[in-house]
DSSP file (Angstrom, degrees, kcal/mol; ACC not computed):
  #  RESIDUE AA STRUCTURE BP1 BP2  ACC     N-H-->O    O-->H-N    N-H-->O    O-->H-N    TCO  KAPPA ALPHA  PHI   PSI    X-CA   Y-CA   Z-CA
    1    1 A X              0   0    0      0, 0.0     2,-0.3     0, 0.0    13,-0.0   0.000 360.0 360.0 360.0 119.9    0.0    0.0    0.0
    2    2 A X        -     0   0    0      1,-0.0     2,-0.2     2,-0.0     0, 0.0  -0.709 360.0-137.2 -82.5 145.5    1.1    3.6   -1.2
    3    3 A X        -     0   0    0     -2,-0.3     2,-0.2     3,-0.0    -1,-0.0  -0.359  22.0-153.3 -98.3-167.4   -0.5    6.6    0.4
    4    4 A X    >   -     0   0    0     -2,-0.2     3,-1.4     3,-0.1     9,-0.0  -0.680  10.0-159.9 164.2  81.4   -1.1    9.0   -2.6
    5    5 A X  T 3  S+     0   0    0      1,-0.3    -1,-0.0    -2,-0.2    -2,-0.0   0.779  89.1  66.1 -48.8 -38.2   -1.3   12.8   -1.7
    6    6 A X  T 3  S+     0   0    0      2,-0.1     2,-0.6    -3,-0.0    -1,-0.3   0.593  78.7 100.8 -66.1 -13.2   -3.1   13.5   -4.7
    7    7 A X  S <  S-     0   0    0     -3,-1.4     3,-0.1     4,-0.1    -3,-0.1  -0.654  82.0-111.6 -87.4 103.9   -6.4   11.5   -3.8
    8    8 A X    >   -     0   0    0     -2,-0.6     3,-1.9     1,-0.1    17,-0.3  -0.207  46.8 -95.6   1.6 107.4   -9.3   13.4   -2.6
    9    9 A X  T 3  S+     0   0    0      1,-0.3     2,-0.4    16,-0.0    -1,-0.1  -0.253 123.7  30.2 -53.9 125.4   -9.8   12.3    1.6
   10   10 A X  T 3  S+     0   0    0      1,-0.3    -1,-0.3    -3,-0.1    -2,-0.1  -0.494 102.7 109.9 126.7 -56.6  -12.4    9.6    1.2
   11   11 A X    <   -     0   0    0     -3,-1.9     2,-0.4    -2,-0.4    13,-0.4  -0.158  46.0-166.7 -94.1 159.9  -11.2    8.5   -2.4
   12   12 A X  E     -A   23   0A   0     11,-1.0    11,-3.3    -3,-0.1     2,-0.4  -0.925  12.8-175.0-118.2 137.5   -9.4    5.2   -3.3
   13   13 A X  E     +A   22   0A   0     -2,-0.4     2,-0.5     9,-0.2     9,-0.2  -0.991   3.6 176.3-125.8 139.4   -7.6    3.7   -5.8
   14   14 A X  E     +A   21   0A   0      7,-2.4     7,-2.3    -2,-0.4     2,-0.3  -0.994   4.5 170.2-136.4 119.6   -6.2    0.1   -6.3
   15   15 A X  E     +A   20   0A   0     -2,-0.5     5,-0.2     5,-0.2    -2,-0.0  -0.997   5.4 179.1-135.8 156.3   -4.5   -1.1   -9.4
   16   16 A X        -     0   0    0      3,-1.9     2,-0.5    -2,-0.3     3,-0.5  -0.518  60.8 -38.0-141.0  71.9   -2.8   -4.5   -9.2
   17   17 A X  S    S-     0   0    0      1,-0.2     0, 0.0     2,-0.0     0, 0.0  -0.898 128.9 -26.1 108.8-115.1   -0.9   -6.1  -12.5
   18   18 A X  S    S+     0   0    0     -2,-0.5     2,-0.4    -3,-0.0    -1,-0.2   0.353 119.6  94.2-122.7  27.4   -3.2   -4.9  -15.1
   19   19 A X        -     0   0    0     -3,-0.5    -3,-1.9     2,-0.0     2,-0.3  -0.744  53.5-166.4 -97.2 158.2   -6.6   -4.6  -13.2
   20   20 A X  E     -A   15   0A   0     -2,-0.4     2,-0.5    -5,-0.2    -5,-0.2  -0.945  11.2-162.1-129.7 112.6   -7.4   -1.2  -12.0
   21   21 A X  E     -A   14   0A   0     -7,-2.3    -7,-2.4    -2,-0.3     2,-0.8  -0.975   6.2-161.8-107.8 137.1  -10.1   -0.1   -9.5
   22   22 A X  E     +A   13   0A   0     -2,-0.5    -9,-0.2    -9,-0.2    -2,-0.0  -0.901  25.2 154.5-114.6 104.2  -11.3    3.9   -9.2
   23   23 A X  E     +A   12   0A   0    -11,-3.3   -11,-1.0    -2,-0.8   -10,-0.2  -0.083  24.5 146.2-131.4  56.4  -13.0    4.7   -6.2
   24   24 A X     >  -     0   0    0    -13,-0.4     4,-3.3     1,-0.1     5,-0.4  -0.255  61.6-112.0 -38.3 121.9  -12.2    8.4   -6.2
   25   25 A X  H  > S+     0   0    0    -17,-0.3     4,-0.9     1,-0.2    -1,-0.1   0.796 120.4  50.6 -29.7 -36.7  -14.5   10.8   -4.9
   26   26 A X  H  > S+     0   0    0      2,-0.1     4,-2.1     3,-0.1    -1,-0.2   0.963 108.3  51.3 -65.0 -49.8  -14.9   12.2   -8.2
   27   27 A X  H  > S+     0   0    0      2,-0.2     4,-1.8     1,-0.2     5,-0.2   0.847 110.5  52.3 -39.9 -55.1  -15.7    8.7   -9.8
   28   28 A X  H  X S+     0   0    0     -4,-3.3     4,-4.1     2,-0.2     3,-0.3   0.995 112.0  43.2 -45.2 -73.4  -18.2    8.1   -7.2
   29   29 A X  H  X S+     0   0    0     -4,-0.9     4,-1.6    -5,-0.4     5,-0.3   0.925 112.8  47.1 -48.8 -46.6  -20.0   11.2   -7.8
   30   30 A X  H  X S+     0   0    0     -4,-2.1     4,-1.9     1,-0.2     5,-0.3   0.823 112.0  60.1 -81.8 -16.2  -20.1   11.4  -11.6
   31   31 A X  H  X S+     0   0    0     -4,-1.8     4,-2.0    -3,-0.3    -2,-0.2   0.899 110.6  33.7 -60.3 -38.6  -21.2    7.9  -11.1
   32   32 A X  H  X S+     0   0    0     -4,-4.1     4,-2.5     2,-0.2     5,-0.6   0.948 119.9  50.1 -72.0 -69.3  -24.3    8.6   -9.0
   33   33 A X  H >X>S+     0   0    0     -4,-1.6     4,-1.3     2,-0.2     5,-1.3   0.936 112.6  51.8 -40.6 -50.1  -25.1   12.1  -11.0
   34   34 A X  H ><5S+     0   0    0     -4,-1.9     3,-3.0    -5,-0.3    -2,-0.2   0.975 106.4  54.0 -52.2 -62.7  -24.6    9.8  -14.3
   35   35 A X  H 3<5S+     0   0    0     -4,-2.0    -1,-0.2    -5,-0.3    -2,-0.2   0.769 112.2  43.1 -41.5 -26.0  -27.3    7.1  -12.8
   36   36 A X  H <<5S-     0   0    0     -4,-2.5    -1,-0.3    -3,-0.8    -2,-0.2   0.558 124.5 -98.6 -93.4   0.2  -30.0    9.7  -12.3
   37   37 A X  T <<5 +     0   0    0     -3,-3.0     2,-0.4    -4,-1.3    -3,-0.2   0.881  64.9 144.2  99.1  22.6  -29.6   11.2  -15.1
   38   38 A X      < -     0   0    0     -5,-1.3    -1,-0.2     1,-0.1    -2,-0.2  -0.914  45.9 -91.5-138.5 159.4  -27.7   14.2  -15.3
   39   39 A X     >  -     0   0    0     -2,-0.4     4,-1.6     3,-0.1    -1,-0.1   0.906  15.2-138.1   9.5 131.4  -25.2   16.0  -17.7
   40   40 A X  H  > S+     0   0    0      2,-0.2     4,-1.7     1,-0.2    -1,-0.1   0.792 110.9  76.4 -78.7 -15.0  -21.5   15.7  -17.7
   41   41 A X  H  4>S+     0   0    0      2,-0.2     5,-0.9     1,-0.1     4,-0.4   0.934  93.6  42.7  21.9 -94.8  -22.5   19.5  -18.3
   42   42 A X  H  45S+     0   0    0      2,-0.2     3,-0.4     3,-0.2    -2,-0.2   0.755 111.7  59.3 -62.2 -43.3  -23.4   19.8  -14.5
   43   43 A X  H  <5S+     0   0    0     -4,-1.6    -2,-0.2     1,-0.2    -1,-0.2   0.963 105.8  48.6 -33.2 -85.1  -20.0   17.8  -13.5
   44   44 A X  T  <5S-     0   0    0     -4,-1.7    -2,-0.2     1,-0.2    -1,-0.2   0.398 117.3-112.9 -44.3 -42.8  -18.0   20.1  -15.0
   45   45 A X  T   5S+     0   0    0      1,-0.5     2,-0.3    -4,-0.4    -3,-0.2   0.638  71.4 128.4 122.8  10.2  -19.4   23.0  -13.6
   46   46 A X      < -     0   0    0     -5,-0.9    -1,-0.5     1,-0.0    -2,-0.0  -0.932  65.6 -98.8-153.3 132.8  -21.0   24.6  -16.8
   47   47 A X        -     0   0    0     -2,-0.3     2,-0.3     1,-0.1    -1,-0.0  -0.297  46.6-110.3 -69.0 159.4  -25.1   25.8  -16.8
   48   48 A X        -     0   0    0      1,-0.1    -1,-0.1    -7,-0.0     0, 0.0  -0.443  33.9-100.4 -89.4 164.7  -27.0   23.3  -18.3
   49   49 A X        -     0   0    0     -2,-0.3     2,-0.5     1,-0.1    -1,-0.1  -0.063  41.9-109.2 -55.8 165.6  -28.6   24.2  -21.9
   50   50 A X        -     0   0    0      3,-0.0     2,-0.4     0, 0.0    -1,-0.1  -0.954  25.1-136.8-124.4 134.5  -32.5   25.2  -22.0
   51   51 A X        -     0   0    0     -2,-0.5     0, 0.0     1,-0.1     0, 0.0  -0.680  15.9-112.6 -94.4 144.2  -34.6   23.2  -23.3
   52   52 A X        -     0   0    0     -2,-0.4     2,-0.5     1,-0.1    -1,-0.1  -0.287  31.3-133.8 -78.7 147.1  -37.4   24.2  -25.7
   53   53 A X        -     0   0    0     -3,-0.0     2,-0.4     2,-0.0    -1,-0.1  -0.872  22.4-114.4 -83.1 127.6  -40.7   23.8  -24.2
   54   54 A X              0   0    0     -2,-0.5     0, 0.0     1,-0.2     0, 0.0  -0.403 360.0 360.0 -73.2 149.5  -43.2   22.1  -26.4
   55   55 A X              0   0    0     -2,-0.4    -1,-0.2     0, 0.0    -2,-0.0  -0.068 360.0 360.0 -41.2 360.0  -46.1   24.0  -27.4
């Protein structure tokens, strides 16, 4: 085990040979906002577009 200044408190990373697992804080989070459904947009930080209302 390396400690790894660069990691977020909370997030983890494991790679072993050629397998990798990301469970970064970030990862986590754009994983949940992706699963309900919204915008890599809204990740980023950037308003989201407007959408026409139909008529």
């Amino acid at each position: 085990m390396v400690e790894d200044g660069a990691l977020t408190p909370g997030g983890c990373r494991v790679e072993l040979g050629a397998s990798e697992v990301d469970a970064t804080l970030e990862t986590r989070w754009r994983r949940v906002v992706e699963g309900i459904g919204i915008s890599q947009d809204w990740l980023d930080g950037k308003e989201p577009e407007a959408k026409a209302k139909p008529r």
